[in-house]
C-alpha positions in Angstrom: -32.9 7.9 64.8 -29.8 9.7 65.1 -26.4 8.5 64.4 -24.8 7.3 67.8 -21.5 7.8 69.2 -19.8 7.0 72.5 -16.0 7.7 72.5 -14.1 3.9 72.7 -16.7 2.3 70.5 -17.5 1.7 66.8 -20.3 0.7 64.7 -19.8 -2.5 63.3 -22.9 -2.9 61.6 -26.5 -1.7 62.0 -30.0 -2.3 60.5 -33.3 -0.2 60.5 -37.2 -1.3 61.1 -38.4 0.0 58.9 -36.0 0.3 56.2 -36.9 1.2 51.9 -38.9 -1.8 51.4 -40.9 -2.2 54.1 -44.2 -1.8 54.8 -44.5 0.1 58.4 -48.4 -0.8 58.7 -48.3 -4.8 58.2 -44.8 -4.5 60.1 -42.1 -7.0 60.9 -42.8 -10.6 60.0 -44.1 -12.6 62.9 -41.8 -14.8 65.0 -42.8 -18.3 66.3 -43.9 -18.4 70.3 -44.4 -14.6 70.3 -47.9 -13.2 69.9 -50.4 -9.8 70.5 -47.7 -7.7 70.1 -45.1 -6.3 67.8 -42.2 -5.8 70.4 -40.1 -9.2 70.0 -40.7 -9.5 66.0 -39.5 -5.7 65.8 -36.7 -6.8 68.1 -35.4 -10.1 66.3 -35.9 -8.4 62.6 -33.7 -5.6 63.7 -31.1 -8.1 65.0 -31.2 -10.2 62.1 -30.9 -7.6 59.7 -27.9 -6.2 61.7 -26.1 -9.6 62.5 -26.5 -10.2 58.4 -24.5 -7.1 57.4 -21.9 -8.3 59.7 -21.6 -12.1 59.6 -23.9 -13.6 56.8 -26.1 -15.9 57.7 -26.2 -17.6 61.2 -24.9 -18.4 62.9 -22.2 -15.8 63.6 -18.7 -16.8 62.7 -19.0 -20.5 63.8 -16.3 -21.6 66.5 -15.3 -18.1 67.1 -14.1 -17.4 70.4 -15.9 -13.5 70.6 -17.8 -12.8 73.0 -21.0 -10.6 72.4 -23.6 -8.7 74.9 -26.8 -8.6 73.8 -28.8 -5.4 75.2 -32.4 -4.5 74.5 -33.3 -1.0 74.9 -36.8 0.4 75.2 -38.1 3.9 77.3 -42.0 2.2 77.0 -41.2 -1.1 76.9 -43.5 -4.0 75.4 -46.9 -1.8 76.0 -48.9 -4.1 73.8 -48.5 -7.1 76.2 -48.6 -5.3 79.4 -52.3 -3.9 78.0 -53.2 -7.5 76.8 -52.5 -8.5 80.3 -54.5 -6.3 82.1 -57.2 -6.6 79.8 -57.2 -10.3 80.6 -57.1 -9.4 84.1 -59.6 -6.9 84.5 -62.0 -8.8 82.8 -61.6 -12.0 84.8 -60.3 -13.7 82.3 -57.2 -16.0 82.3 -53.8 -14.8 80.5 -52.6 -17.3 77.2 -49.4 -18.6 78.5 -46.9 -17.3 76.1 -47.4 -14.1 77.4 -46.0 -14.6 80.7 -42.4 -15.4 79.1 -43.4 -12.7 76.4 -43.5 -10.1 79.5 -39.9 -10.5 80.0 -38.7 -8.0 77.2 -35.1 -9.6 76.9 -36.8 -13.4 76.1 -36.3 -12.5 72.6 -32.8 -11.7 72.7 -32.1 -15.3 74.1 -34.0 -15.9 70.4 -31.8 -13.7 69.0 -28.6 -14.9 70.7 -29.0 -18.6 70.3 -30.0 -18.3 66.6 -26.6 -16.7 65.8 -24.5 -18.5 68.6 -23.9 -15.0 70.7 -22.4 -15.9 73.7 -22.5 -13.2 76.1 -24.2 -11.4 79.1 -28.2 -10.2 77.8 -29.1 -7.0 79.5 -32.5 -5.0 79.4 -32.7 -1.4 79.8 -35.6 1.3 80.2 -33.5 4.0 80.2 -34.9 7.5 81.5 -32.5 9.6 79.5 -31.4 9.2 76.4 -31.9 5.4 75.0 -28.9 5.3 72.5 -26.4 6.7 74.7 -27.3 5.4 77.7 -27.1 2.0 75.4 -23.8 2.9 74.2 -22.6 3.9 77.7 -23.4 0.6 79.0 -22.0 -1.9 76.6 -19.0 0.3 77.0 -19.1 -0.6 80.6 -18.8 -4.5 79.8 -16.3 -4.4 77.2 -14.4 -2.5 79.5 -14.9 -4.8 82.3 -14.1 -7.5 79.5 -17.5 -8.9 80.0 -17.7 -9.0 76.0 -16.1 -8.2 73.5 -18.7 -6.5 71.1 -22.1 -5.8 71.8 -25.5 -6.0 70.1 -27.8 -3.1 70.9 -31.2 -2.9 69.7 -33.2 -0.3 70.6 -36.7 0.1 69.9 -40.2 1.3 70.6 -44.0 0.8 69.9 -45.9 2.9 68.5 -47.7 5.3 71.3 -50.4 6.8 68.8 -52.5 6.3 65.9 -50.7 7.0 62.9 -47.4 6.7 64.4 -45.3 3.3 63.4 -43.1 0.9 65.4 -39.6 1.6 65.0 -36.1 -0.1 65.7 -32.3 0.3 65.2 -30.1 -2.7 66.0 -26.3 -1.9 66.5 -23.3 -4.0 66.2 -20.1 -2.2 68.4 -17.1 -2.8 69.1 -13.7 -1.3 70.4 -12.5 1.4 68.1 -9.7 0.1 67.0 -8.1 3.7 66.2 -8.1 4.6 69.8 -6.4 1.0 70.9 -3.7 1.9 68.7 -3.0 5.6 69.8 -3.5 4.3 73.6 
């Protein structure tokens, strides 16, 4: 993934799946209540990873007053569960229940966001242009409109071919200070 840039924002932090270490083919490790596909453990390691490098462990800065959106970014979206689904349905067959909630792609952001006491708007996108900026455009937009005051961003995507791996970047941004102080 390239490196991101939207003018009025840094990077705070930000984490990698997969990063030197892991193993792309096993991929993230699973998360509790989510099932069939990769999409919300790819999410939630990202995050985690991300959130680490800039607070710790969780939960983020007890007691702190900050305000942080949470957006999840994704052209495809959770194609794993949407195929389960319509298996399920095609065939006649009933759907397993945690895959209705699964369907919503930001579910596991609330995860995310009440693990490490984020308190802030969550916001999905499927962007048709370009995922990062588009991402970085948008949490802009709400620290502007003092909706937040930093943002997590994670943007991801399953893998759409044999071979190929899932991948995710989780951002932590904020207002670049530099520009406050020449404004």
């Amino acid at each position: 993934m390239t490196e991101v840039s939207v003018a009025g924002l840094s990077v705070l932090s930000r984490a990698d799946w997969p990063e030197a270490g892991d193993n792309p083919v096993k991929g993230p490790p699973s998360l509790a209540g989510f099932v069939v596909s990769s999409f919300a453990p790819l999410a939630a390691e990202a995050a985690e990873r991300c959130l680490k490098r800039a607070y710790g462990e969780a939960p983020a800065q007890p007691g702190r007053e900050r305000r942080t959106a949470v957006l999840v970014v994704s052209k495809a979206g959770d194609t794993a569960t949407e195929r389960a689904v319509a298996r399920a349905v095609d065939a006649g067959r009933s759907v397993q229940p945690l895959l209705f909630f699964q369907s919503v792609p930001n579910a596991v952001m609330g995860y995310v966001a009440k693990r490490w006491g984020l308190v802030g708007p969550v916001v999905c996108l499927s962007p048709a242009g370009d995922p990062e900026q588009e991402a970085l455009a948008t949490a802009d937009l709400l620290l502007l409109d003092d909706a937040a005051d930093d943002a997590l961003i994670v943007l991801l995507e399953l893998a759409a071919e044999d071979g190929a791996h899932d991948t995710a970047t989780a951002l932590l941004v904020g207002p670049d200070i530099a520009n406050e102080v020449e404004a």
